[in-house]
C-alpha positions in Angstrom: -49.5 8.1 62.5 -51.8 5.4 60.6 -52.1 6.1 56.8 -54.5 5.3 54.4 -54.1 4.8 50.7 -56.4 6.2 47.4 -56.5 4.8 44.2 -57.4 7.5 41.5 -58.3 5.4 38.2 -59.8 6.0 34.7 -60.7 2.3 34.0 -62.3 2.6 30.2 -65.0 0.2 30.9 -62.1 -2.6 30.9 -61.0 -2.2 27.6 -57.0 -2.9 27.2 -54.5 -0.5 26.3 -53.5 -1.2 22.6 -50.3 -0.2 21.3 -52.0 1.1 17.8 -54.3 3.2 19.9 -57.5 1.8 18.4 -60.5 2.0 19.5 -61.7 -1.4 19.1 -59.3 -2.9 21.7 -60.8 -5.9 23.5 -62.6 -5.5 26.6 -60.9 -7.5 29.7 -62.8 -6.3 32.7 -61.0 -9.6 34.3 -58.0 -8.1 34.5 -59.1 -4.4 34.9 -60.3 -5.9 38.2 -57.3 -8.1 39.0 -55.1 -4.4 38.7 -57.5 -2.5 40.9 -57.2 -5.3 43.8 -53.2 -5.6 43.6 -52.8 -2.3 44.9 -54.9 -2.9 48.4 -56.5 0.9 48.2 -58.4 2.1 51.3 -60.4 4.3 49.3 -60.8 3.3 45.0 -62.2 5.9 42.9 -63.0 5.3 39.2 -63.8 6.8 36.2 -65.6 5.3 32.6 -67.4 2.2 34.6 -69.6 1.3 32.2 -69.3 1.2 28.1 -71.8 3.9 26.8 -74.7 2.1 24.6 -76.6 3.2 22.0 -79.3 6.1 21.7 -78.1 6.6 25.5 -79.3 3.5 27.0 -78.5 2.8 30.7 -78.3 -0.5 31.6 -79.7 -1.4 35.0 -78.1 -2.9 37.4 -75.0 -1.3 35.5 -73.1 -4.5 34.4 -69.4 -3.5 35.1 -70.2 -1.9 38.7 -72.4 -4.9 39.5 -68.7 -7.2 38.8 -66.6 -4.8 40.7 -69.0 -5.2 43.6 -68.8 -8.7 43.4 -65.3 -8.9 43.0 -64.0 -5.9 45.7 -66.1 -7.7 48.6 -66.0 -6.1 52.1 -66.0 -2.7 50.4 -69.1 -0.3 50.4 -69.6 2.1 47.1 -71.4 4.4 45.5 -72.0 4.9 41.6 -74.2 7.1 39.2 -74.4 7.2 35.5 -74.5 10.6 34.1 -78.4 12.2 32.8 -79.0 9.9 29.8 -78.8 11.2 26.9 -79.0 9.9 23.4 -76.4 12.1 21.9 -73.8 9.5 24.4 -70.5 8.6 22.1 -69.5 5.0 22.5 -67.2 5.9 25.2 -66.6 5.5 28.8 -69.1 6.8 31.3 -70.4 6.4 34.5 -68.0 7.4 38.1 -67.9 4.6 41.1 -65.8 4.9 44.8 -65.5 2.5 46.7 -64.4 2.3 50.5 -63.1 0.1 53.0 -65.5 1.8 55.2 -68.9 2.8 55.1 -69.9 5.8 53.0 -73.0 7.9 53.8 -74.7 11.1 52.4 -74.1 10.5 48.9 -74.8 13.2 46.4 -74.2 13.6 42.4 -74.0 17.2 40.5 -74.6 17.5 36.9 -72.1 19.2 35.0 -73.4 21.1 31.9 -70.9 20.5 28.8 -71.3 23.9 26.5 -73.3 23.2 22.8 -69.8 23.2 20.7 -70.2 21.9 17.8 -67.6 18.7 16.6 -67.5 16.0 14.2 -68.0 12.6 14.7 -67.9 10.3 12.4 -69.0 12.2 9.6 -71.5 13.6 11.9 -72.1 17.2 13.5 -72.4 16.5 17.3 -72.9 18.4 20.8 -71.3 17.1 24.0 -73.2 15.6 26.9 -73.0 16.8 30.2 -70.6 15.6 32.8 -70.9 14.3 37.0 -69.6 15.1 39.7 -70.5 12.2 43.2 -69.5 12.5 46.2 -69.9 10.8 49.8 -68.4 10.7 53.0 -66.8 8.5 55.1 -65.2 8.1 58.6 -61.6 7.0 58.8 -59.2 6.6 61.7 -62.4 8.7 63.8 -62.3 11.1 61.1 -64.6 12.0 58.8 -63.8 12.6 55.4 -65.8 14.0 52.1 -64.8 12.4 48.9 -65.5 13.6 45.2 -65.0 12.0 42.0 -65.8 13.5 38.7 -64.7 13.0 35.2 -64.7 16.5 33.0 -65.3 17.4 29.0 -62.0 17.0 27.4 -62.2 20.4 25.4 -58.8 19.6 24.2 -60.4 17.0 21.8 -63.6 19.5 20.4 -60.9 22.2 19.2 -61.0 24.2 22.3 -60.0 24.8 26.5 -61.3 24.2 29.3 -60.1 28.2 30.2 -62.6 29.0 27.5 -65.2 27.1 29.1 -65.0 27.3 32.6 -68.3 26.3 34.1 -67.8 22.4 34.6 -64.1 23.5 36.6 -66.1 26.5 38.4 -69.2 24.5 40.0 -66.5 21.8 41.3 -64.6 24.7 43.0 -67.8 25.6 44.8 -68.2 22.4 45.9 -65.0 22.5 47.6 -65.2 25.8 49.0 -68.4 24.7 50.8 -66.2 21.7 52.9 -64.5 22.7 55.8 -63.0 19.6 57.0 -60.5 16.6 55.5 -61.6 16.4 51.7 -60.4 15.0 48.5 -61.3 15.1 45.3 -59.9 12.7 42.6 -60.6 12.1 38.8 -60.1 12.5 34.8 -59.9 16.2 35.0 -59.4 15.9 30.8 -57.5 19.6 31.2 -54.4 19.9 29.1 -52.7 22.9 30.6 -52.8 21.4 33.9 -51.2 24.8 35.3 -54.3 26.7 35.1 -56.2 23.6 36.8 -53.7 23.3 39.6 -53.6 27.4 40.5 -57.2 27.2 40.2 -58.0 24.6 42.7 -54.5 26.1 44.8 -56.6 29.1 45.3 -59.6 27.5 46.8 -57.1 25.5 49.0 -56.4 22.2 47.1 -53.5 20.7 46.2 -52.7 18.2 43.9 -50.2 15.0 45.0 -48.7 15.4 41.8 -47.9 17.7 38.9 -45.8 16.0 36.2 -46.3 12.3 35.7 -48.2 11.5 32.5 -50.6 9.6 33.0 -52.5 9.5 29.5 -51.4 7.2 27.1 -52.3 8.8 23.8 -50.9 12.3 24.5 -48.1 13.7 27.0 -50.6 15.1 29.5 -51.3 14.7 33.0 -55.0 14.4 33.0 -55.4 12.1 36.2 -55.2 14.2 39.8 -55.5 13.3 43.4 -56.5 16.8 45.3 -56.7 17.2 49.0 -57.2 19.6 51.3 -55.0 21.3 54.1 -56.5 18.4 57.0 -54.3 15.7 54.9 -50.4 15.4 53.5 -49.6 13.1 51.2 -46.9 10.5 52.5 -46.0 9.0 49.2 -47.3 8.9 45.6 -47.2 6.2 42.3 -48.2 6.5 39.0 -48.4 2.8 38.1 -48.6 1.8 34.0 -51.2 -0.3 33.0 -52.7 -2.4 30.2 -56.2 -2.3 32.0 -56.4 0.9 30.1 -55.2 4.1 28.0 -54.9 6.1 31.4 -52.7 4.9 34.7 -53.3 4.3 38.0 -52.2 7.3 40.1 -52.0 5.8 43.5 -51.5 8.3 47.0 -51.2 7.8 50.7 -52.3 10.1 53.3 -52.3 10.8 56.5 -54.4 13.2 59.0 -52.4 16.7 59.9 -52.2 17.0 63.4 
């Protein structure tokens, strides 16, 4: 049975894992890119593209995606920025997949982060809303839909994600609304992965892997690689990296017969 492989990565707009954990780690989108083509992925799904600018500028053509499209040639790929919005931290932002083959009927779905309050800086802030793309593609004369979405990480604002279910609840009706091959991969951002994993378990989702960190500033496993009944998994890698503060989380699949 032919397989294909899916690469599931929170890139950080290229900047380099720093043992301190600061934020003002040099960006290296060079080698970002050099990591992202040594592992040969059918399908590449990424999260934090682009560096977030100030008062919520967008830069267009995004600078980062316009690179890895340079750079991955011979794959097709889709990306959206999130609804701009001033109140954008200097963070990541911005979700990209790419595909060996061709992707069609592509779609993004804002996800409304709720108004809790947090400090920033010295400052009172709100979070901005998150994204969920998606697009499908044919492999092996299959078709196949694939999402990609990065989530509010309530863990850092004080509160849960079990709290706050809306963002996890209008992804699971995504889902339940395919009926063929799907996955869905991405920054999740939910600490208590148990309540994530029964969550999309029960609308018939299963994650390739439970227990590997893959976050570098806290023991959580934030990263996931879902799929649907119409694929197994064959194998599974969570790869370190100093591309970023997340790692790769690497999967192959093939079709259920």
């Amino acid at each position: 049975m032919s397989t294909f492989k899916v690469m599931q990565f929170n890139m950080q707009f290229g900047q380099i894992w720093d043992d301190s954990g600061t934020v003002q780690a040099p960006i290296d989108l060079d080698l970002t890119i050099a990591e992202i083509r040594s592992f040969d992925a059918d399908i590449i799904i990424l999260q934090e593209v682009e560096h977030a600018l100030p008062g919520g500028v967008q830069l267009d053509p995004p600078p980062n995606y316009t690179r890895l499209k340079a750079a991955l040639e011979g794959y097709h790929s889709y990306f959206s920025y999130p609804k701009a919005d001033p109140r954008e931290l200097p963070f990541g932002i911005g979700l990209a997949i790419f595909s060996r083959t061709p992707l069609r009927d592509m779609f993004r779905m804002e996800l409304p982060s709720p108004p809790i309050e947090f400090e920033f800086e010295g400052e009172k802030k709100t979070p901005t809303d998150r994204l969920l793309i998606g697009a499908k593609t044919t492999l092996y004369g299959r078709e196949v839909q694939l999402f990609n979405t990065h989530l509010l990480a309530y863990f850092m604002l004080n509160s849960s994600s079990e709290r706050h279910l809306q963002q996890r609840q209008l992804v699971v009706e995504q889902l339940r609304r395919t009926h063929g091959p799907t996955l869905i991969a991405g920054d999740f951002n939910v600490s208590n992965r148990d309540s994530l994993i029964h969550q999309f378990a029960d609308a018939g989702y299963r994650s390739v892997q439970t227990t590997e960190v893959t976050w570098r500033h806290r023991p959580f496993v934030l990263d996931h690689i879902f799929h649907s009944r119409h694929l197994r998994p064959v194998r599974y890698t969570v790869k370190p990296t100093s591309a970023s503060d997340h790692h790769i989380l690497l999967a192959e699949f093939e079709f259920q017969k």
